[in-house]
ChimeraX commands (.cxc) that place a marker at each C-alpha (Angstrom):
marker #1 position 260.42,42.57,44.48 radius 0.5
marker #1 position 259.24,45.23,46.98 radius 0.5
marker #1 position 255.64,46.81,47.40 radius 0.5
marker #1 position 257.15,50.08,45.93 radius 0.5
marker #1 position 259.33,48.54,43.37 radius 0.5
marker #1 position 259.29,45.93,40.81 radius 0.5
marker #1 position 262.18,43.96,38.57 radius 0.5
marker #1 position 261.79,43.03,34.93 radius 0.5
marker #1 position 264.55,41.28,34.29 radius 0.5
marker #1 position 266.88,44.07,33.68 radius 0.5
marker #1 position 264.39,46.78,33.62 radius 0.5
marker #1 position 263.06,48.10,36.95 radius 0.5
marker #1 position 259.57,49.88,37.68 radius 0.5
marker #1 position 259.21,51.77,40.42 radius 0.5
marker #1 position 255.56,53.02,42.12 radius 0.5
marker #1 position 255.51,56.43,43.19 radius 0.5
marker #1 position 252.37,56.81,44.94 radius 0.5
marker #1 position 250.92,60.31,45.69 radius 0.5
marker #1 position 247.76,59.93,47.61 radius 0.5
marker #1 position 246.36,56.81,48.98 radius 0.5
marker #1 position 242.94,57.05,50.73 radius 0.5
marker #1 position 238.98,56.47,50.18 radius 0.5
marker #1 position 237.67,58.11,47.64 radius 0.5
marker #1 position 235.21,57.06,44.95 radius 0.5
marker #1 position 231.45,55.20,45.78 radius 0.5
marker #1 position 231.23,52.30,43.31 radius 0.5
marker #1 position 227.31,52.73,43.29 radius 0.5
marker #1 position 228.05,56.25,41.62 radius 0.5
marker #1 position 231.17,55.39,39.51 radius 0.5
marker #1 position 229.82,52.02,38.13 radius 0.5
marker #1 position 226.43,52.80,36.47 radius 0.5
marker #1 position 225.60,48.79,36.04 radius 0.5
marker #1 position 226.25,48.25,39.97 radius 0.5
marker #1 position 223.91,47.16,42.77 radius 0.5
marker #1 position 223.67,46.95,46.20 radius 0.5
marker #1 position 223.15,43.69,45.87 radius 0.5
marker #1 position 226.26,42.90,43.17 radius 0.5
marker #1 position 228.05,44.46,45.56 radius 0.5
marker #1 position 227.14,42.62,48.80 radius 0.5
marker #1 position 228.28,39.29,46.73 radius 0.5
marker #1 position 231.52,40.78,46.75 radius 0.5
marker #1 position 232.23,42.49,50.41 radius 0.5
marker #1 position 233.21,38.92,51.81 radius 0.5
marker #1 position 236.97,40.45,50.00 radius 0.5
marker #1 position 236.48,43.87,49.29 radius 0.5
marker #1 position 237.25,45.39,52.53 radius 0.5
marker #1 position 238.85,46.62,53.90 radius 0.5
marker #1 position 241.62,46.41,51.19 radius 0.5
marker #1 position 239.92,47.61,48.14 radius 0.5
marker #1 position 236.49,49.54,50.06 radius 0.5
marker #1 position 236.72,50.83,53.29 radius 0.5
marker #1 position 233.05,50.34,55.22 radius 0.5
marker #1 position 233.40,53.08,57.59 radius 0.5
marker #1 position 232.88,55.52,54.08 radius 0.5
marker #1 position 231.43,53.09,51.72 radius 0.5
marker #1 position 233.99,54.19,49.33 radius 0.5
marker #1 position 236.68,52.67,46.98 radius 0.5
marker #1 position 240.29,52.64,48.56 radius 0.5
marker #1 position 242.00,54.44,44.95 radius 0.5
marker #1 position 245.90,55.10,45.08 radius 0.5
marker #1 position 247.00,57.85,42.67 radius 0.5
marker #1 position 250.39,57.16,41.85 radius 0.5
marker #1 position 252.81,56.69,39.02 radius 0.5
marker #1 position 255.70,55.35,37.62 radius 0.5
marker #1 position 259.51,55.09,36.50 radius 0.5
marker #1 position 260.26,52.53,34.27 radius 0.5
marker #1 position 264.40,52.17,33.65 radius 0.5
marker #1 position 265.07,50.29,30.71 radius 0.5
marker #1 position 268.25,49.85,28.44 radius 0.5
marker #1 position 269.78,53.07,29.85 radius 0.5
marker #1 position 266.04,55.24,29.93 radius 0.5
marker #1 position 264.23,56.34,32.21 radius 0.5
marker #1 position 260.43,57.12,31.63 radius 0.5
marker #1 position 257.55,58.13,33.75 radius 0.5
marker #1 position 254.28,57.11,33.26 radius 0.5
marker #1 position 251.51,59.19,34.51 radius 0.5
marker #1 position 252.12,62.25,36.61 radius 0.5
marker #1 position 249.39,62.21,39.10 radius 0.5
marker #1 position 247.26,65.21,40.11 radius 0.5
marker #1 position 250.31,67.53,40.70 radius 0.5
marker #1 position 250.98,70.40,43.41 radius 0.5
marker #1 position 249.02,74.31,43.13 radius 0.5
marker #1 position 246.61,73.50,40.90 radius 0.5
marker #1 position 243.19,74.80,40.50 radius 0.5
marker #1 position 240.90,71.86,40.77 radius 0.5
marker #1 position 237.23,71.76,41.31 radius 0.5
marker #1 position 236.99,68.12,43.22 radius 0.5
marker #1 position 237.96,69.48,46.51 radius 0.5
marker #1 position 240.42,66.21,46.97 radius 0.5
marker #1 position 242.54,67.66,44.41 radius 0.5
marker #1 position 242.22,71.13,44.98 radius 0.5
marker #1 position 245.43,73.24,45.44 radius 0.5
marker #1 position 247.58,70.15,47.03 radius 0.5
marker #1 position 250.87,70.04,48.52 radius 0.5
marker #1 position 251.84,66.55,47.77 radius 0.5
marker #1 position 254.90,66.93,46.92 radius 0.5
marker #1 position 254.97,64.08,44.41 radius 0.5
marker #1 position 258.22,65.78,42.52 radius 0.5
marker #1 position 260.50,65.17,45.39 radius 0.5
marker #1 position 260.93,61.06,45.05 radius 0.5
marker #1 position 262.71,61.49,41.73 radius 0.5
marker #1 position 265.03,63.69,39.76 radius 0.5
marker #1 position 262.99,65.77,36.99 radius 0.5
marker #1 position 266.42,66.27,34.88 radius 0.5
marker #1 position 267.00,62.51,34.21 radius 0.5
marker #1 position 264.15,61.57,32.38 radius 0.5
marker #1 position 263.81,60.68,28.73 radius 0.5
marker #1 position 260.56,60.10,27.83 radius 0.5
marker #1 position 257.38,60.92,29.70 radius 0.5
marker #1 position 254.30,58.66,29.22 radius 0.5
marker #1 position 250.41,60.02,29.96 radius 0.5
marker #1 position 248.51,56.90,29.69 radius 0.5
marker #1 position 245.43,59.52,28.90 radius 0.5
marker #1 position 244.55,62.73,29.74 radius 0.5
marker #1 position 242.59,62.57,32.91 radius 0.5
marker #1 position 243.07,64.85,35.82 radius 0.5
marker #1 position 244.66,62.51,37.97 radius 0.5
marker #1 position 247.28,61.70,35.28 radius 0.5
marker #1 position 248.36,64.65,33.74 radius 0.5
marker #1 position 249.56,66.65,36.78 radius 0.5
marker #1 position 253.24,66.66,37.23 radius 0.5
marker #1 position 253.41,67.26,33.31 radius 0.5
marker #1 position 254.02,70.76,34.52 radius 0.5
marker #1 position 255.55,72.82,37.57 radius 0.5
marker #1 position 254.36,76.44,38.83 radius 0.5
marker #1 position 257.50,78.94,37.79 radius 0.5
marker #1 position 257.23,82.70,38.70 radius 0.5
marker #1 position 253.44,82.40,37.98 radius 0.5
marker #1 position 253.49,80.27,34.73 radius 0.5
marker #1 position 253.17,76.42,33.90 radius 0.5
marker #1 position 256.45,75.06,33.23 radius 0.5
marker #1 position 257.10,71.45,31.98 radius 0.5
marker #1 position 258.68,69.48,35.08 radius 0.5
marker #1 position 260.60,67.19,32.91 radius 0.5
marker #1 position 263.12,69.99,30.81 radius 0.5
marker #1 position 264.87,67.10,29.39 radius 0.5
marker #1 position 262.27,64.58,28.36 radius 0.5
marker #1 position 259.77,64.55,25.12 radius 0.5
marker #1 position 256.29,63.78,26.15 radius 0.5
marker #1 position 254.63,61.19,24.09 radius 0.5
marker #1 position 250.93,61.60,23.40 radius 0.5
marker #1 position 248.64,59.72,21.11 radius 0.5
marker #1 position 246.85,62.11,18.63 radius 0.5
marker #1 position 243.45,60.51,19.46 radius 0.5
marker #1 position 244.29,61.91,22.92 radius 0.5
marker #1 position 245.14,64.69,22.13 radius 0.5
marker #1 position 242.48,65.49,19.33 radius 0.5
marker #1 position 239.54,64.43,21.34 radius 0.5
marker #1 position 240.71,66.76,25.08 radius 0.5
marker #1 position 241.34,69.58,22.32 radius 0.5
marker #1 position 237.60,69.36,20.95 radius 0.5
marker #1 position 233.85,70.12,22.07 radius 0.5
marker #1 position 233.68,66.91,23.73 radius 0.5
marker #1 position 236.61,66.66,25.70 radius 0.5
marker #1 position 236.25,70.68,26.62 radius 0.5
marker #1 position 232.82,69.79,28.04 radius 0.5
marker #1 position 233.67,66.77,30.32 radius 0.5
marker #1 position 236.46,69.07,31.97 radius 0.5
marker #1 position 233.60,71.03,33.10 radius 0.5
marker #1 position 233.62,68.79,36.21 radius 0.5
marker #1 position 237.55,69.24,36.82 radius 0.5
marker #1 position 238.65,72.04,35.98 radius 0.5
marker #1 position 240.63,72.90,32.86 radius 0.5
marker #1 position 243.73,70.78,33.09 radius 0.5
marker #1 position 244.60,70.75,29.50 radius 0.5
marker #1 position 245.45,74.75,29.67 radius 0.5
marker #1 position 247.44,74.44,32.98 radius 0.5
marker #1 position 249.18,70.58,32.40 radius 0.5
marker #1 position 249.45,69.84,28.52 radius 0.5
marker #1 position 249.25,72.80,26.38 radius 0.5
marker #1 position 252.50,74.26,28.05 radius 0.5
marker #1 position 254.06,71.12,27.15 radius 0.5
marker #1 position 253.30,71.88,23.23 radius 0.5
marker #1 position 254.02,75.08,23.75 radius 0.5
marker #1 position 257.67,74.07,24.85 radius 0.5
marker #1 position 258.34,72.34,21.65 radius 0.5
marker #1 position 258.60,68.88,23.84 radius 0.5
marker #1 position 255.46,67.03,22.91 radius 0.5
marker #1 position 255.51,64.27,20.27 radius 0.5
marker #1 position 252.62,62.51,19.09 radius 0.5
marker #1 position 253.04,58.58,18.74 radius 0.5
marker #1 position 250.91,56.26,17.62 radius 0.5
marker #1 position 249.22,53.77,20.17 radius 0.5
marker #1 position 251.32,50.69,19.63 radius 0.5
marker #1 position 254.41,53.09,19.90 radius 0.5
marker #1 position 257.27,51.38,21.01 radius 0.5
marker #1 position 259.41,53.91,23.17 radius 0.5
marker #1 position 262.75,50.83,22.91 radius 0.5
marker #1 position 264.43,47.86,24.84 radius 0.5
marker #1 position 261.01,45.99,25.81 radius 0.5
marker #1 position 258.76,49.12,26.52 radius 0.5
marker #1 position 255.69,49.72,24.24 radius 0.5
marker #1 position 252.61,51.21,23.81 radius 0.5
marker #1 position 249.51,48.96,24.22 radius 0.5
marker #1 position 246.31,50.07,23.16 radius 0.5
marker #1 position 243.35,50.41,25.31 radius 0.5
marker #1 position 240.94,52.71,23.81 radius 0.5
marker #1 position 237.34,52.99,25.53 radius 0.5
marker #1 position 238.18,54.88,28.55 radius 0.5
marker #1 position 239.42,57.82,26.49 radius 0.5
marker #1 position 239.81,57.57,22.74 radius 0.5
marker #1 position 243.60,56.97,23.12 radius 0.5
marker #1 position 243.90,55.29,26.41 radius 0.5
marker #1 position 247.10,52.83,26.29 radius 0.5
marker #1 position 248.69,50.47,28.98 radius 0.5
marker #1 position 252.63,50.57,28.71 radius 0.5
marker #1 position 254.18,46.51,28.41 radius 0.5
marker #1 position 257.27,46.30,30.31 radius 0.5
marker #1 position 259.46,42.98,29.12 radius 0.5
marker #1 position 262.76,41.69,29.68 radius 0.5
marker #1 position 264.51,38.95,29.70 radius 0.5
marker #1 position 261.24,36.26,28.98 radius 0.5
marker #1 position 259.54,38.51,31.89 radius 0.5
marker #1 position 256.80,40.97,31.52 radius 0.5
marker #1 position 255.10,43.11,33.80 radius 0.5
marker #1 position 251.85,45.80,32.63 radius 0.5
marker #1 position 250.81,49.38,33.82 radius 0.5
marker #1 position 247.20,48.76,33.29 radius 0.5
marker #1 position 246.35,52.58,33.61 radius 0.5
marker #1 position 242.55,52.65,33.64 radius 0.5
marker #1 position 241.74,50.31,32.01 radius 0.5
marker #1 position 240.33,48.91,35.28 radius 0.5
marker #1 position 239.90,51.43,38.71 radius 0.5
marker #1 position 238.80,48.53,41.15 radius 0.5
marker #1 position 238.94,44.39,41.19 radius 0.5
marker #1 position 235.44,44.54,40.94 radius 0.5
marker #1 position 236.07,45.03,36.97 radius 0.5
marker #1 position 237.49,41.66,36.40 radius 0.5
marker #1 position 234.95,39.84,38.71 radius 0.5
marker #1 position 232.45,42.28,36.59 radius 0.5
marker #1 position 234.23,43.21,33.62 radius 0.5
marker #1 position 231.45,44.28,31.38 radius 0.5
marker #1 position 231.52,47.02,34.25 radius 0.5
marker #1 position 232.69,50.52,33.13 radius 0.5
marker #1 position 232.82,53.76,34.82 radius 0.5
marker #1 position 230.41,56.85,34.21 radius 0.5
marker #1 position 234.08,58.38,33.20 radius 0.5
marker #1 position 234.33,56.24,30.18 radius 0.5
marker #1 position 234.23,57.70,27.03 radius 0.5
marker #1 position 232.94,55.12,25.18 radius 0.5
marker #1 position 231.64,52.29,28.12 radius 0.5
marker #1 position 231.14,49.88,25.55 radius 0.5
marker #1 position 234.20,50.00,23.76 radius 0.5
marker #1 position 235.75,49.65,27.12 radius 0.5
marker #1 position 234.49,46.62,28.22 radius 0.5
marker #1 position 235.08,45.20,25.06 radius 0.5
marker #1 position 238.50,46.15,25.61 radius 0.5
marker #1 position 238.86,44.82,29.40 radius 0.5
marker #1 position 237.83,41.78,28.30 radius 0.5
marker #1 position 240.37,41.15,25.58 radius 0.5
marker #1 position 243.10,42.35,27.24 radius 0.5
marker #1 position 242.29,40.43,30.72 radius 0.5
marker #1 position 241.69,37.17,28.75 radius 0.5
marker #1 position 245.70,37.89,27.16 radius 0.5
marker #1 position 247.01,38.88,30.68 radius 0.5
marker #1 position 245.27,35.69,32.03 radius 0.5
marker #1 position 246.21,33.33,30.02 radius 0.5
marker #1 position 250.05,34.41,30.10 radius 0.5
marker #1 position 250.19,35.03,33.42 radius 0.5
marker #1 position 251.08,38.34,33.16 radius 0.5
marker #1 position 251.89,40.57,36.25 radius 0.5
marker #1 position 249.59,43.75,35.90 radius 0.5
marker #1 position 250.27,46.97,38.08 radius 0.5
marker #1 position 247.00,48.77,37.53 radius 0.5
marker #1 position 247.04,52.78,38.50 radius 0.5
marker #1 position 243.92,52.56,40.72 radius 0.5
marker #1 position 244.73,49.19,42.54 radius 0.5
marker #1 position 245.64,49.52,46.33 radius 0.5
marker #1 position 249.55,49.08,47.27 radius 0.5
marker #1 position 251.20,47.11,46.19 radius 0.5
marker #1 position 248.88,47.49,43.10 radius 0.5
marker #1 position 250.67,44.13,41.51 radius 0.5
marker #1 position 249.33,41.02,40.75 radius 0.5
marker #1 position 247.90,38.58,38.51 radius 0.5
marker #1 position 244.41,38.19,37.07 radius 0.5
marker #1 position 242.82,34.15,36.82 radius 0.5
marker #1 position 239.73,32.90,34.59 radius 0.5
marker #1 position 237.09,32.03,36.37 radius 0.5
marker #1 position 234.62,30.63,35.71 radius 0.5
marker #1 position 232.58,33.59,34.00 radius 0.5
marker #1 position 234.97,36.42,34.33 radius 0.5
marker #1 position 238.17,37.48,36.08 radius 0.5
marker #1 position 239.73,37.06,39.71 radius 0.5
marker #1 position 242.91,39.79,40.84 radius 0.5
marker #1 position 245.20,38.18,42.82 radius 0.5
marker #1 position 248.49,40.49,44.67 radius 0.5
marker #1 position 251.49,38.91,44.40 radius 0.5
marker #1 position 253.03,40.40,47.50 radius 0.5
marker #1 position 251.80,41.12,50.92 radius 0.5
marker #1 position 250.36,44.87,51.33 radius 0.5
marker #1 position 251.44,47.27,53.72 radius 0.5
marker #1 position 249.63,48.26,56.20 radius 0.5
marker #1 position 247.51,51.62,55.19 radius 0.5
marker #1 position 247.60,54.59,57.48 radius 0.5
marker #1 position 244.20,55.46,58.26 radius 0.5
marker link #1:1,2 radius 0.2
marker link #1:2,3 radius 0.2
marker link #1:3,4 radius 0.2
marker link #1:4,5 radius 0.2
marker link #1:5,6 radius 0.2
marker link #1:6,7 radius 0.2
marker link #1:7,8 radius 0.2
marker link #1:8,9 radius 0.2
marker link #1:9,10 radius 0.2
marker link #1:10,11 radius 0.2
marker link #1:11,12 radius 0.2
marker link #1:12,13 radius 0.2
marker link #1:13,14 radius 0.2
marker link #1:14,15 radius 0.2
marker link #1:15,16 radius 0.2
marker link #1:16,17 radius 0.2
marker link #1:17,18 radius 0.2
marker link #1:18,19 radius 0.2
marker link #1:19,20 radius 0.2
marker link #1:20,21 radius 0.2
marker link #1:21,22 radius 0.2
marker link #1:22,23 radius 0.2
marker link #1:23,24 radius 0.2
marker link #1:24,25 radius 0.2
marker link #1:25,26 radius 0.2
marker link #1:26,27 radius 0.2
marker link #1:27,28 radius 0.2
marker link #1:28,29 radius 0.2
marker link #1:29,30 radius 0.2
marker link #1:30,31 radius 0.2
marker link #1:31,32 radius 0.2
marker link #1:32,33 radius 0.2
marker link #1:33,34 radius 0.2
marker link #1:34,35 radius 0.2
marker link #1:35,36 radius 0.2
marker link #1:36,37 radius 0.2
marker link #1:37,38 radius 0.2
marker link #1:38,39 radius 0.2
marker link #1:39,40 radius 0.2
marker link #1:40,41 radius 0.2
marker link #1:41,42 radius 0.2
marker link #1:42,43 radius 0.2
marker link #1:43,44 radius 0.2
marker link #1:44,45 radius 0.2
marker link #1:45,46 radius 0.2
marker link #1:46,47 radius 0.2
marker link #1:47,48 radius 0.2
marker link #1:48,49 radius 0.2
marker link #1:49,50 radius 0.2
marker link #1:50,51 radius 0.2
marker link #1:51,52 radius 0.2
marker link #1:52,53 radius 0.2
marker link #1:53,54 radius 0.2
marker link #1:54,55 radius 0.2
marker link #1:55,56 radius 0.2
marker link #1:56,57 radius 0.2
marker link #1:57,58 radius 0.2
marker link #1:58,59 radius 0.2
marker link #1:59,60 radius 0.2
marker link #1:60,61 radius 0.2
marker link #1:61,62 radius 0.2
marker link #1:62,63 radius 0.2
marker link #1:63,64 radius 0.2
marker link #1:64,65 radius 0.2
marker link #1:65,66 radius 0.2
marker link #1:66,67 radius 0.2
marker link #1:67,68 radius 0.2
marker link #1:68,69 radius 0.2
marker link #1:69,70 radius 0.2
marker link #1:70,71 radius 0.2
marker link #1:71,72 radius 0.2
marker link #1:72,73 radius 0.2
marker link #1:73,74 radius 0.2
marker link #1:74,75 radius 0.2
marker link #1:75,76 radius 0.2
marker link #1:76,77 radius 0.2
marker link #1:77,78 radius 0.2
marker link #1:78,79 radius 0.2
marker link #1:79,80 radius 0.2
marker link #1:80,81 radius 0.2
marker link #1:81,82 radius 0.2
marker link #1:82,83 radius 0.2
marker link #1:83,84 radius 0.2
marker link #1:84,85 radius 0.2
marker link #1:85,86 radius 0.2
marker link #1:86,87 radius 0.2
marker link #1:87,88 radius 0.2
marker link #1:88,89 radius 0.2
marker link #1:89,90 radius 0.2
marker link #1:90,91 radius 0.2
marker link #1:91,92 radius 0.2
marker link #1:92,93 radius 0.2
marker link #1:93,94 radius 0.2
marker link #1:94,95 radius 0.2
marker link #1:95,96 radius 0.2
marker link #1:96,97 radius 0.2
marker link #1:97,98 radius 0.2
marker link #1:98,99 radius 0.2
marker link #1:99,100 radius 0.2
marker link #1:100,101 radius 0.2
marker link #1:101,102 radius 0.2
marker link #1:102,103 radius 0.2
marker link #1:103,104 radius 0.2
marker link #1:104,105 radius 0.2
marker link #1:105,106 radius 0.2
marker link #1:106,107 radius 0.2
marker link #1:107,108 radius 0.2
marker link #1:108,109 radius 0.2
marker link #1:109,110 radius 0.2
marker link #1:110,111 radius 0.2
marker link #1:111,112 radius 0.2
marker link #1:112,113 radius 0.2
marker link #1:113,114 radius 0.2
marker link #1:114,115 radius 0.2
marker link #1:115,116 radius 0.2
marker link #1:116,117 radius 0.2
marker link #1:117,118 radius 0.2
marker link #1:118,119 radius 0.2
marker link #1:119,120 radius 0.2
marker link #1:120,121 radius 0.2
marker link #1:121,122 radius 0.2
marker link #1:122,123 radius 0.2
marker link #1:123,124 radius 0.2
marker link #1:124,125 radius 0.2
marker link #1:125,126 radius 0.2
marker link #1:126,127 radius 0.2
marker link #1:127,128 radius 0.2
marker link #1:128,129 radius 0.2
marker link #1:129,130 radius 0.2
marker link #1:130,131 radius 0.2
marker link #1:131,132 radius 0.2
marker link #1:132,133 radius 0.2
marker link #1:133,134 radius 0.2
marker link #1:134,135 radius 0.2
marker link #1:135,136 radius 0.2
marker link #1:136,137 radius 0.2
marker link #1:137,138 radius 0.2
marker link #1:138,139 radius 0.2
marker link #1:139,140 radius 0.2
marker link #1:140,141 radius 0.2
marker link #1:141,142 radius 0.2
marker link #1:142,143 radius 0.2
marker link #1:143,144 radius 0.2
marker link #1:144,145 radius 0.2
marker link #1:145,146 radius 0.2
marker link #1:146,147 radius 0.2
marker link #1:147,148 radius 0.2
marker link #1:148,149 radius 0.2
marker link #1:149,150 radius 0.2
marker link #1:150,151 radius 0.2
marker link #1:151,152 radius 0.2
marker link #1:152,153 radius 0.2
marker link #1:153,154 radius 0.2
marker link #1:154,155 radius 0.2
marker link #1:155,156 radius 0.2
marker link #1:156,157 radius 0.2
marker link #1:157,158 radius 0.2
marker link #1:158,159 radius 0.2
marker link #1:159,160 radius 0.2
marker link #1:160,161 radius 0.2
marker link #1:161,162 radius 0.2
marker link #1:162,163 radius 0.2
marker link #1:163,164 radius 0.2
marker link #1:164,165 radius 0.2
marker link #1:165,166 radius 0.2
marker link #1:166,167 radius 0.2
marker link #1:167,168 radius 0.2
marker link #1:168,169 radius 0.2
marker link #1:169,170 radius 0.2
marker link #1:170,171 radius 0.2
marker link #1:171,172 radius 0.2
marker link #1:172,173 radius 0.2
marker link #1:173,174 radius 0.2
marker link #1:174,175 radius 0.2
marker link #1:175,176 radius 0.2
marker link #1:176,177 radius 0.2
marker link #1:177,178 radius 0.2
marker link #1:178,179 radius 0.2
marker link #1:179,180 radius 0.2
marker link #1:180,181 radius 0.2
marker link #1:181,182 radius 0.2
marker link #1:182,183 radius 0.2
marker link #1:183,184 radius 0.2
marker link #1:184,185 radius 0.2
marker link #1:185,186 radius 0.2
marker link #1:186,187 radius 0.2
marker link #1:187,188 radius 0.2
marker link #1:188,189 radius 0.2
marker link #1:189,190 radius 0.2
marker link #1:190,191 radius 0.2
marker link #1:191,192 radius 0.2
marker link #1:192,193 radius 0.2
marker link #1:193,194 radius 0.2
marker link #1:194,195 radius 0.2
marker link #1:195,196 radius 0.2
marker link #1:196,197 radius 0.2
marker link #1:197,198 radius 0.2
marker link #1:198,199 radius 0.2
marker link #1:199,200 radius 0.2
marker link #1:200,201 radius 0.2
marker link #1:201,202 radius 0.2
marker link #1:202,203 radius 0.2
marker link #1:203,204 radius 0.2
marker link #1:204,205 radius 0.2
marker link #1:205,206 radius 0.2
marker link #1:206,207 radius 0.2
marker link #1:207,208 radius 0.2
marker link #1:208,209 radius 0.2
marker link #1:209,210 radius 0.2
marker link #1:210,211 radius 0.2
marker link #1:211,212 radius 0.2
marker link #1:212,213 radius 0.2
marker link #1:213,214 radius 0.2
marker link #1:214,215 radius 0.2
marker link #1:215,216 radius 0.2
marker link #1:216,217 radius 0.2
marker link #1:217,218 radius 0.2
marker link #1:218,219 radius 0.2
marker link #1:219,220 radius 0.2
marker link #1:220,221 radius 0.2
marker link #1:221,222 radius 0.2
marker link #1:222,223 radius 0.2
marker link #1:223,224 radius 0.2
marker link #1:224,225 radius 0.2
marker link #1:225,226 radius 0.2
marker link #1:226,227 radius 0.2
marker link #1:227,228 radius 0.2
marker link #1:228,229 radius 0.2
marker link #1:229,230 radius 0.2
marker link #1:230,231 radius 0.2
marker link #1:231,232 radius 0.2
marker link #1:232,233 radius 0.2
marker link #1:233,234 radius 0.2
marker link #1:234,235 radius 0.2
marker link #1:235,236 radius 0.2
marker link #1:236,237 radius 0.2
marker link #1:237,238 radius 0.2
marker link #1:238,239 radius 0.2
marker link #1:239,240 radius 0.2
marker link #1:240,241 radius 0.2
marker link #1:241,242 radius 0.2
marker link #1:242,243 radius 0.2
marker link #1:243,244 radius 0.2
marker link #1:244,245 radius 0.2
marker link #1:245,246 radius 0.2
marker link #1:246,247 radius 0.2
marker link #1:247,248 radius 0.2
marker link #1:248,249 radius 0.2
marker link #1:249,250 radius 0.2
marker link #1:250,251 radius 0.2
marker link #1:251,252 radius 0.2
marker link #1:252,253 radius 0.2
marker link #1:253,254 radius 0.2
marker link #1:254,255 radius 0.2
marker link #1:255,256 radius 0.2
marker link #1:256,257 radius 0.2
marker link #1:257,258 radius 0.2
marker link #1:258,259 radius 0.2
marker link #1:259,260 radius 0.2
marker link #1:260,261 radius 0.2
marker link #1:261,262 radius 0.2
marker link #1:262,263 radius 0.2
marker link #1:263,264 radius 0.2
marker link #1:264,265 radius 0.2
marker link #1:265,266 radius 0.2
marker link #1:266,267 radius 0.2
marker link #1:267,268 radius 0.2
marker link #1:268,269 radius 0.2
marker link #1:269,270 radius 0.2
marker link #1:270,271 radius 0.2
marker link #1:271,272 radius 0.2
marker link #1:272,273 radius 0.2
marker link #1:273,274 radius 0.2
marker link #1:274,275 radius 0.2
marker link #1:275,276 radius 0.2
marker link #1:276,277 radius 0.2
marker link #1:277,278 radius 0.2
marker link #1:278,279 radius 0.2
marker link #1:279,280 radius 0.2
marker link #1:280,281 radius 0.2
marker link #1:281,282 radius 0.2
marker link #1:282,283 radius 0.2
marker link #1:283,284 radius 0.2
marker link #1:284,285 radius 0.2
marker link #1:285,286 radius 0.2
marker link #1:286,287 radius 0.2
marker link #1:287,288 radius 0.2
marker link #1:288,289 radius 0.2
marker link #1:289,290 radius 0.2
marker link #1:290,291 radius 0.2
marker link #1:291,292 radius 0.2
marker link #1:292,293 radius 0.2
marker link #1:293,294 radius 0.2
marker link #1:294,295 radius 0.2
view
């Protein structure tokens, strides 16, 4: 197992990560934090997961290949190259995400949920018009998903972003490519849907097993350790905070007690490890060295 790569047994998941760098304040993303919650946990928060010089959250945005029994499927696509953004970080970028794998070989593409920083490489800019990336894939979406980013509410919170729906998932309708699963979907050969609503309305996780192992994209369910050592925590992005936490909680206490290797989206490389009980909550704990972070 490498930092940018994991084995499943006979599956493989590979990290593809797009931007690493500080980016979000925890006093403004987490509406129940402190100063003084905080403070409790700087002794190992930096500068891995908050870096001290910015006072800001160290967030990867990355995704992921999973091969499995012959298919290959990417989950999440990032914020994505020439794209009219209104958070100046994501603004028009030339990341160049696209170029560490081969658009024509994938089967299935996976959007955890529709947030801006997920939903990106869904499409490619083609003689001025939003193209999907993936020609040969079908992109599965949950209809709560879907529904609720096609409605008043979901129009309203893109206010902040930027509409990504008309430039990164209504082409892919358009196309004829998107199918709409349910959110225990299993896509075949160990790979399902989990369900994770709170965060969105159809927020899943995608469980990776093979051969008696199992390894988790944890999407958003959590953006930052700091949600298992405070998991009633949720973000002011939540959709529903409560039904997230509720949700955090049920799915940590599984992961933890089965010792299940969790690669969450928002989690510094290598963004793998395992969560532990403590005493009144959660503890993340990498299971491989990190690199060393360009600064």
């Amino acid at each position: 197992m490498s930092p940018s790569s994991f084995e499943v047994g006979s599956a493989r998941v590979e990290r593809i990560v797009e931007s690493e760098m500080p980016l979000l304040d925890p006093l403004q993303i987490y509406p129940d934090a402190t100063p003084e919650l905080l403070a409790a946990q700087m002794h190992w928060l930096g500068p891995r997961f908050y870096d001290p010089a910015t006072r800001l959250l160290v967030i990867p945005i990355q995704g992921f290949v999973v091969r499995a029994g012959g298919k290959v499927i990417v989950v999440d696509t990032c914020v994505g190259d020439c794209k009219d953004r209104k958070r100046p970080e994501f603004n028009q970028r030339r990341w160049g995400w696209i170029n560490h794998l081969n658009p024509e070989e994938v089967d299935y593409v996976v959007c955890t949920h529709f947030h801006v920083d997920h939903v990106g490489w869904n499409t490619r800019l083609e003689d001025g018009r939003w193209v999907p990336t993936f020609p040969n894939a079908r992109y599965l979406f949950t209809r709560e998903e879907w529904d609720y980013w096609r409605g008043p509410e979901g129009a309203a919170a893109m206010q902040r972003t930027g509409d990504y729906m008309a430039d990164s998932l209504l082409p892919i309708a358009e196309a004829g490519l998107a199918d709409f699963v349910p959110m225990d979907h299993a896509i075949g050969d160990g790979v399902k849907l989990v369900p994770a609503a709170g965060h969105t309305p159809g927020c899943v996780c995608v469980d990776v097993r093979s051969g008696g192992e199992r390894l988790v994209l944890a999407g958003d369910l959590l953006h930052s350790p700091l949600q298992c050592v405070y998991p009633h925590w949720s973000t002011r992005f939540c959709v529903d905070p409560e039904g997230s936490a509720r949700t955090r909680m049920r799915l940590l206490g599984e992961w933890a007690d089965s010792r299940t290797t969790l690669v969450p989206t928002h989690f510094p490389s290598p963004s793998a490890g395992i969560v532990e009980r403590t005493r009144d909550a959660f503890f993340f704990h990498y299971t491989e060295v990190a690199p060393a972070r360009s600064r």
